[in-house]
N, C-alpha and C positions, 0 to 999 in steps of 0.2 A: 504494500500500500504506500502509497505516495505522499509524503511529510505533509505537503500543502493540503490534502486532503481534510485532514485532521487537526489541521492549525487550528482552528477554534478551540477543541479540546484541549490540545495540548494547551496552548496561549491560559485557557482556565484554567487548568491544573497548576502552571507555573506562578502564575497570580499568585492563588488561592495560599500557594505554600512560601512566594514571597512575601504575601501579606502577614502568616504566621510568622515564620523569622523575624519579620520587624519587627511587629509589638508582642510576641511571646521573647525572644532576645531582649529588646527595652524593656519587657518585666522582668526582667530576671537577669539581670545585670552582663549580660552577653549584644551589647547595642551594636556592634561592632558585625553580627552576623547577619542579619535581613540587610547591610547596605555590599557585604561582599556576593549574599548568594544573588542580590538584586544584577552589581556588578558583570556579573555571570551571564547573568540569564535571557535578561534585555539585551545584549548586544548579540546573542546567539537567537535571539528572538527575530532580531531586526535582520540577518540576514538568511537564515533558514525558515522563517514564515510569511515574511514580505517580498515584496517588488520592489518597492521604491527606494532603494536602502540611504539612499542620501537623504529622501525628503522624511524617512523617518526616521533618522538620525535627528534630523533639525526638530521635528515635532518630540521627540522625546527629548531633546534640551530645551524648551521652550514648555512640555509640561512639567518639566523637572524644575524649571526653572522656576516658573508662575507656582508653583506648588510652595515651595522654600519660601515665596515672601507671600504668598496668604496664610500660609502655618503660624510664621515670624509677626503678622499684623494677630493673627487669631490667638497665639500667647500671649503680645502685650496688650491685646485689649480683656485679659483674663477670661477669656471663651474656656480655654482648657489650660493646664499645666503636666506638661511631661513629666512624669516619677522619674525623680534619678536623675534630673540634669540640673547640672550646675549651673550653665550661663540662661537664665531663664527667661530673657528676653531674646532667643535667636530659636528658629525650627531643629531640633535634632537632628542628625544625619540620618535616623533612620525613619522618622518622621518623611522627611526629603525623598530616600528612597521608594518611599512606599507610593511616591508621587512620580519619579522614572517608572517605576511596575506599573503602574495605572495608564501609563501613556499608550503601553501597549494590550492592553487591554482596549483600549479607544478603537485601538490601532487593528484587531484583529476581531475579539467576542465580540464589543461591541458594535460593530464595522455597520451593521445592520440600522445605529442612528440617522444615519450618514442624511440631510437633509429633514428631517423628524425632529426639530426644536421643542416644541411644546412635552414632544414624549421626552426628551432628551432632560426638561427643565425638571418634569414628575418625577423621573427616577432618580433623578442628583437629589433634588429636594426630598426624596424617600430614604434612598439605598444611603446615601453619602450620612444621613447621622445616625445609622444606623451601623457601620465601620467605625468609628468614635465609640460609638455605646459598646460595641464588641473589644475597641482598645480599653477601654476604660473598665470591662468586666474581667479582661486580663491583668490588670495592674499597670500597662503603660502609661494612662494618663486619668487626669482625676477631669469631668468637664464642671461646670460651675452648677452648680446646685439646684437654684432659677433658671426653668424653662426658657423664660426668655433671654436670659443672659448663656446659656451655654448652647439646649437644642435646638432653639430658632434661629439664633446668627448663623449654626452649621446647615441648617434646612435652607435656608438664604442662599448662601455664598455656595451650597453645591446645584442649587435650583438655575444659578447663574452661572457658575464656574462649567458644567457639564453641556450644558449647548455651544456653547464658548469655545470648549477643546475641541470637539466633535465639528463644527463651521471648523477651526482652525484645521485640523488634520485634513478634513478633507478640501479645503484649499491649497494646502502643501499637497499633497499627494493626486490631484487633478491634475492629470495631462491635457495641455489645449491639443 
């Protein structure tokens, strides 16, 4: 069977267990592991399940990128607090990583957005604070206590962040 075949799969599988590495490692004092398997994984992602390897090169440093300072705005406006770091006004690295892994998730499972905003705004505003509540049930991060100060800025900023990536990639990745 044929790797592209199955790239969806695979692409969820690799997620799913970069997403544990990050915040099971950041709970448990191993931060250091979701940003090397991420390391890994995304780059072997972008060239054995894609086409476009240059334009999802750029789209994975540009959601990596955009991830790192909405994290970096979302801990100092106290939305959530990473366990275990020290400089607490900056995104974790493995916080950041988990934002490279997602790109390609954009990039491959989710491929199916692809011009579907509205759907794209419901499922950020769903799934997205619902990743948090799962970091937060593992010990990664603590979110703020009031609904409105922790789950709704994250129902917000992924209701908006997730249409956002989804137009981006697929403008990078559109051949005229």
């Amino acid at each position: 069977m044929e790797i592209k075949k199955i790239s969806a799969l695979i692409n969820f599988i690799l997620f799913q267990i970069g997403w544990f590495a990050c915040v099971w490692g950041a709970a448990n004092d191993y931060g250091w592991l979701g940003p090397i398997l991420v390391a890994v994984t995304v780059p072997l992602q972008v060239f054995l399940l894609t086409e476009c390897h240059n334009e999802e090169t750029r789209f994975v440093i540009i959601c990596g990128s955009t991830g790192f300072l909405l994290e970096t705005a979302l801990v100092l406006g106290n939305v959530y607090l990473p366990g275990g770091q020290l400089d607490v006004w900056l995104c974790p690295p493995w916080m950041a990583a988990l934002w490279f892994n997602f790109a390609m998730l954009i990039s491959i499972s989710l491929s199916w957005l692809k011009g579907k905003h509205l759907l794209a705004a419901i499922l950020g505003g769903l799934a997205g604070p619902v990743a948090y509540w799962g970091g937060e049930k593992l010990g990664a991060i603590t979110v703020a206590d009031a609904f409105w100060e922790g789950y709704f800025p994250l129902a917000l900023l992924w209701a908006l962040v997730l249409p956002f990536l989804v137009h981006t990639h697929s403008r990078l990745t559109t051949r005229n």
